[in-house]
C-alpha positions in Angstrom: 36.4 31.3 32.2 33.2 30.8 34.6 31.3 28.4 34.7 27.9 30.7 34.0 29.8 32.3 31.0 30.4 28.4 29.1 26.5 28.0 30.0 25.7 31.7 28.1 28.3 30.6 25.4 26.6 27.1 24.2 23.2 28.8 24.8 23.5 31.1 22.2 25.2 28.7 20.2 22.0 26.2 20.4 19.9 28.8 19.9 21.4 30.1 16.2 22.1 26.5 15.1 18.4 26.2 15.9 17.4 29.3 14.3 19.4 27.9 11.4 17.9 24.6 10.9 14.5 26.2 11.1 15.3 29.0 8.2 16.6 25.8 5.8 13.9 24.4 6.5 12.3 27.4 5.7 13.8 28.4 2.6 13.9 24.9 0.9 10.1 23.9 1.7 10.7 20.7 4.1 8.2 22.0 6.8 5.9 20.1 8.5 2.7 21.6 7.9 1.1 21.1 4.8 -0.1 24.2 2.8 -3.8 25.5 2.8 -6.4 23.1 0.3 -6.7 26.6 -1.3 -3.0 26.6 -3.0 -2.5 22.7 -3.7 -2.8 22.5 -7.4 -6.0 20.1 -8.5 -5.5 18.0 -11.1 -7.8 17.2 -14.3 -9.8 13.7 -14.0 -8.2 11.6 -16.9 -10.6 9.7 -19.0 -10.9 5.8 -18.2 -11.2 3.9 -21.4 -14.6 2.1 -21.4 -13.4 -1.6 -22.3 -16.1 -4.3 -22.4 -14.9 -7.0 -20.1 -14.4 -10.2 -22.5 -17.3 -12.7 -22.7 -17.8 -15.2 -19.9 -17.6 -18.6 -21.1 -21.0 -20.9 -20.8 -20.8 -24.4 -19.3 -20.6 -27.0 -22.1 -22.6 -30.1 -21.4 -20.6 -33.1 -20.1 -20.9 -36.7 -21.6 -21.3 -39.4 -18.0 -21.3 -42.5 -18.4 -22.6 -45.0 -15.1 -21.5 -48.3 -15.4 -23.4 -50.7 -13.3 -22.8 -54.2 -12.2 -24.8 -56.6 -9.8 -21.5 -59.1 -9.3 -21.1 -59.0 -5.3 -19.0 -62.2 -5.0 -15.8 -60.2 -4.4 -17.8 -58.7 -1.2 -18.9 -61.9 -0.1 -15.9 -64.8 -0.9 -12.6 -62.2 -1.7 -10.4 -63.4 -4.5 -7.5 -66.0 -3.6 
């Protein structure tokens, strides 16, 4: 067989397993390009429940107590 007839051969083979992938495609809806705004089906706003968040919580007053002392010895002669 010559060479130029093997080329014609898987040419044509290419070219319908091409033209075969494309009509699956096709016929079950994988292509690429996404249809028109027009025919995409809008769907109707659900209603958020209104909740009222829950209460914040107020600072509570804290009780602070400063004890104070004037003893300095340990700064001056340390213990021991």
């Amino acid at each position: 067989m010559p060479r130029t007839k093997l080329l014609e051969i898987l040419f044509v083979v290419a070219a319908g397993l091409g033209l075969l992938f494309v009509g699956w495609a096709v016929f079950t809806g994988n292509t690429s390009a996404p249809p028109p705004a027009s025919v995409l089906p809008t769907a109707a706003p659900t209603p958020t429940p209104t909740i009222p968040p829950p209460p914040t919580p107020t600072p509570q007053p804290i009780t602070l107590t400063v004890l104070h002392t004037n003893d300095t010895w340990g700064y001056v002669r340390p213990c021991g």
